[in-house]
Each structure stands twice: as structure tokens, then as C-alpha cells.
C-alpha positions in Angstrom: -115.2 -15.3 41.7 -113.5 -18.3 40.3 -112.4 -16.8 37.2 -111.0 -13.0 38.9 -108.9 -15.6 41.5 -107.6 -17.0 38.1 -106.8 -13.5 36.6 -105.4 -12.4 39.3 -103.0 -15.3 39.8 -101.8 -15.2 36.1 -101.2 -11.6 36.8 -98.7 -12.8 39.3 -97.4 -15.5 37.7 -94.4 -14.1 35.7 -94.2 -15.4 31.9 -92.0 -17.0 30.3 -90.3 -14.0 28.9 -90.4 -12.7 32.0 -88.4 -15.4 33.6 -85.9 -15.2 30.8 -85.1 -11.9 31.3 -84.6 -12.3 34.9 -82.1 -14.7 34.6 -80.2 -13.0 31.7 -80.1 -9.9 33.8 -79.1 -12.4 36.6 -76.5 -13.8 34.8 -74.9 -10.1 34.2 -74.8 -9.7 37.7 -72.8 -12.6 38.5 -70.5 -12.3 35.4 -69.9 -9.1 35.9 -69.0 -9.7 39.4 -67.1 -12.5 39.0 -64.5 -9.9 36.5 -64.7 -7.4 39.5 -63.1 -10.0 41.4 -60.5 -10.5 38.8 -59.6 -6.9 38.0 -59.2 -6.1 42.0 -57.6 -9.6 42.8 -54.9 -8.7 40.1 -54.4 -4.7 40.7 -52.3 -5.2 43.7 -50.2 -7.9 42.1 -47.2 -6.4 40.1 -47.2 -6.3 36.7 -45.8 -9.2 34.2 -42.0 -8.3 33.6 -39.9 -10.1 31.3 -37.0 -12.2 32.7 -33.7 -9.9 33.3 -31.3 -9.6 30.8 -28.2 -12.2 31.4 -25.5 -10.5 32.5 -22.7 -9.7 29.8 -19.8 -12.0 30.5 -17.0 -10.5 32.5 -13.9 -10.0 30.9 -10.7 -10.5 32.4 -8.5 -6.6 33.0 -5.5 -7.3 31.3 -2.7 -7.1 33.7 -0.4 -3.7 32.7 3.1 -3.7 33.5 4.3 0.2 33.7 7.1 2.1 34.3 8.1 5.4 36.5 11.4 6.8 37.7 12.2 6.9 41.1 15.0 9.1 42.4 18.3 7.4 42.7 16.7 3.7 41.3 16.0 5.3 38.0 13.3 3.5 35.7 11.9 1.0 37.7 8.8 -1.3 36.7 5.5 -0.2 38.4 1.9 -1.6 38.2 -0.8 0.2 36.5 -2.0 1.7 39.9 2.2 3.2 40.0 2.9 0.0 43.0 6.8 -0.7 42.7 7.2 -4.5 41.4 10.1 -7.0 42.7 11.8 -9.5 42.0 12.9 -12.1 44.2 16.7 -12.9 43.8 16.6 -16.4 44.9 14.1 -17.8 41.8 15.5 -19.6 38.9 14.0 -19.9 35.3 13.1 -23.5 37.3 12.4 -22.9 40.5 10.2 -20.1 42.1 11.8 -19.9 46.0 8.9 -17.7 47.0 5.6 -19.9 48.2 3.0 -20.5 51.0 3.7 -17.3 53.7 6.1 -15.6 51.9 3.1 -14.7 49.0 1.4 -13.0 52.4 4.3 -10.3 52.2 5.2 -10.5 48.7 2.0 -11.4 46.8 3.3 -12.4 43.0 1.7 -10.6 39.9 -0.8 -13.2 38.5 -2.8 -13.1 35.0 -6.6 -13.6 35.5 -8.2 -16.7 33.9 -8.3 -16.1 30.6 -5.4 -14.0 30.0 -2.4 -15.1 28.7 0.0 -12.5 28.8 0.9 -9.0 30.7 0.7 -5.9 28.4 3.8 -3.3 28.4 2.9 -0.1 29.4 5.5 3.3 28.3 8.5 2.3 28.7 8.5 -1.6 29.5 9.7 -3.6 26.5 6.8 -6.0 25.7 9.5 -8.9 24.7 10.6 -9.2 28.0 7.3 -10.0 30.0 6.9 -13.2 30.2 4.7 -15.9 32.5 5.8 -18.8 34.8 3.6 -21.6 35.9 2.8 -21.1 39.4 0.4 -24.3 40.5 -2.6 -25.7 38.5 -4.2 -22.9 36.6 -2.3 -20.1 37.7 0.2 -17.7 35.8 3.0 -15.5 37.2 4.2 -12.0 34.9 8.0 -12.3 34.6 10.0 -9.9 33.3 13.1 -10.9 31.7 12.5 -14.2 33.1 12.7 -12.6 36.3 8.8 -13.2 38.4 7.3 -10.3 39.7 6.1 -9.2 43.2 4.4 -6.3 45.2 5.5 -5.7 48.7 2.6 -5.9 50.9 4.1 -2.6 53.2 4.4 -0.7 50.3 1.1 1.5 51.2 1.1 4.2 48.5 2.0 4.1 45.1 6.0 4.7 44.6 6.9 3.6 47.5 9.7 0.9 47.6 9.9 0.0 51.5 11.4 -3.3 50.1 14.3 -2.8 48.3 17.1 -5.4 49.3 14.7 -7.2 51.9 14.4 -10.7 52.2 16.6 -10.8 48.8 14.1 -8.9 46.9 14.8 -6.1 44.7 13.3 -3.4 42.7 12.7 -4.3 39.0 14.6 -1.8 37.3 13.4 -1.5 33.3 16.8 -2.3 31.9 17.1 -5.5 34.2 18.9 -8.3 32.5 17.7 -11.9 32.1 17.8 -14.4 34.8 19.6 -16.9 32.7 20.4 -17.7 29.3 17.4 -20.7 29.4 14.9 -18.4 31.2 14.1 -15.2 29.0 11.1 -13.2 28.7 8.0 -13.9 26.8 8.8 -17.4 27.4 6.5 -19.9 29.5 8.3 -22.0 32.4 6.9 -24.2 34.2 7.8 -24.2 37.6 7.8 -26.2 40.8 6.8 -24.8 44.4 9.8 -24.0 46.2 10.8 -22.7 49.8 7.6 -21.2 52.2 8.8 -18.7 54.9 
């Protein structure tokens, strides 16, 4: 009886190999669990992208100073978008009269940072357009020494709703210099002046 009890037990007692096996095929289990829980855990997160591209640095649109006829005015000087340009008859080569409120209703033609000069469109003698200092870091298109404007109630291109207002005037493309020490192409720099 003694020695069936014993044969019976070793029967049930798993060897050594056995065991081994067990815990192998254990192991599986949990490993391969374990990159379950990875691969779902990561398939709703979104995928690894590479940082965006810098963006390309911006380059100042050079400022274009055209020209159009206009009935009775004849050439006149025009933006690139055909907006009449003035003049204001009250700057000098030294002085710009036109600051603070009056830029509200006659905002001046100003190069961009990093632009230096305006660019002649047909018709508009590239010698002639100059720049003026107009406070730190900003630079006012003349043209024949004269600095340019837009009128603020000129809505539509070729409109010119501000001839002889205020003492400004249509820039007309053969428009002499405002003085023999202020020409075009030349750089002045110039002092705030009146404010309406």
C-alpha cells in the first residue's frame, strides 16, 4: 500500500522538466502580453512627425511707383494698385509739414524694413524717386524731392478726390524738384513738422 501511495504521488508531482516548461510557457504569456499592451497603448497615439519646416523668411514687396493718365491732369504718378499719389505743398527738402492726424487722411508712402528704395514703374523716371527720413526707422518715397501721399477718401483706383485740398496736389510725372538742395534719389533727413 505504502509503495502505490508513493507512485501515485510521484505521478502527481510534476518534474523538473515539467516545471520548466510551465514557466517558459508562462513567461510567453506575460511577455506577450505585456507587447499587447504596448502596441494598443500606442495605436491611438499619432504617429512620430518630424518638426515643421521653418518658415522661409518674408521678403519685403518692393514699393512700385507707377504712372497713368488722367483726363485733364495728364500723367500723374499712381501706386501699383493705380491709387493717385500727392504731394503735400507745404514740405521742404528739410521739413515734412505733414505728421500726427494729418497721416490719418494722407497716409505717406513708406518703404518696408529692409528696402531701401522705391522702384519706377512705365513711365516714372527712376532718378527722381528718392527717400526722406521720417522718424526712427522709417522711410518716405519722394519723388523729385517732393514726399508722397495717398488720400485716404480716394476709394477706387484713379480717383483724385484730393487735388488742391489741404495744399496737396496730384504728382504729375514731369513735376519739377522741390529745391535745388532736395532732388530725387537723394536721402534727407527730416524733422517732424506741423500735426493737424
Amino acid at each position: 500500500m505504502t509503495g502505490s501511495t508513493t507512485s501515485m504521488l510521484r505521478a502527481e508531482r510534476p518534474s523538473t522538466a515539467d516545471r520548466r516548461r510551465r514557466n517558459l510557457a508562462g513567461s510567453a504569456v506575460v511577455v506577450a502580453a505585456m507587447v499587447l499592451t504596448v502596441l494598443v497603448t500606442n495605436a491611438g497615439a499619432a504617429p512620430r512627425q518630424s518638426p515643421p519646416p521653418r518658415p522661409a523668411t518674408r521678403q519685403a514687396h518692393p514699393v512700385i511707383i507707377d504712372s497713368a493718365k488722367h483726363g485733364s491732369l495728364g500723367v500723374i504718378l499712381v501706386t501699383s494698385g493705380h491709387y493717385t499719389l500727392y504731394y503735400d505743398k507745404a514740405d521742404t527738402p528739410s521739413k515734412i509739414a505733414c505728421t500726427g492726424g494729418c497721416t490719418q487722411i494722407w497716409p505717406p508712402i513708406l518703404l518696408p524694413k529692409g528696402v531701401s528704395s522705391a522702384t519706377a514703374g512705365p513711365g516714372v523716371a527712376q532718378k527722381s524717386l528718392g527717400v526722406v527720413h521720417r522718424g526712427p526707422g522709417k522711410l518716405q518715397v519722394t519723388y523729385a524731392g517732393h514726399p508722397l501721399y495717398r488720400f485716404v477718401q480716394d476709394a477706387a483706383p484713379g480717383q483724385v478726390k484730393g487735388e488742391g485740398v489741404g495744399g496737396f496736389y496730384v504728382v504729375k510725372a514731369d513735376l519739377k524738384k522741390a529745391s535745388s538742395s532736395g532732388g530725387g534719389g537723394s536721402t534727407t533727413t527730416t524733422p517732424y513738422g506741423r500735426g493737424y
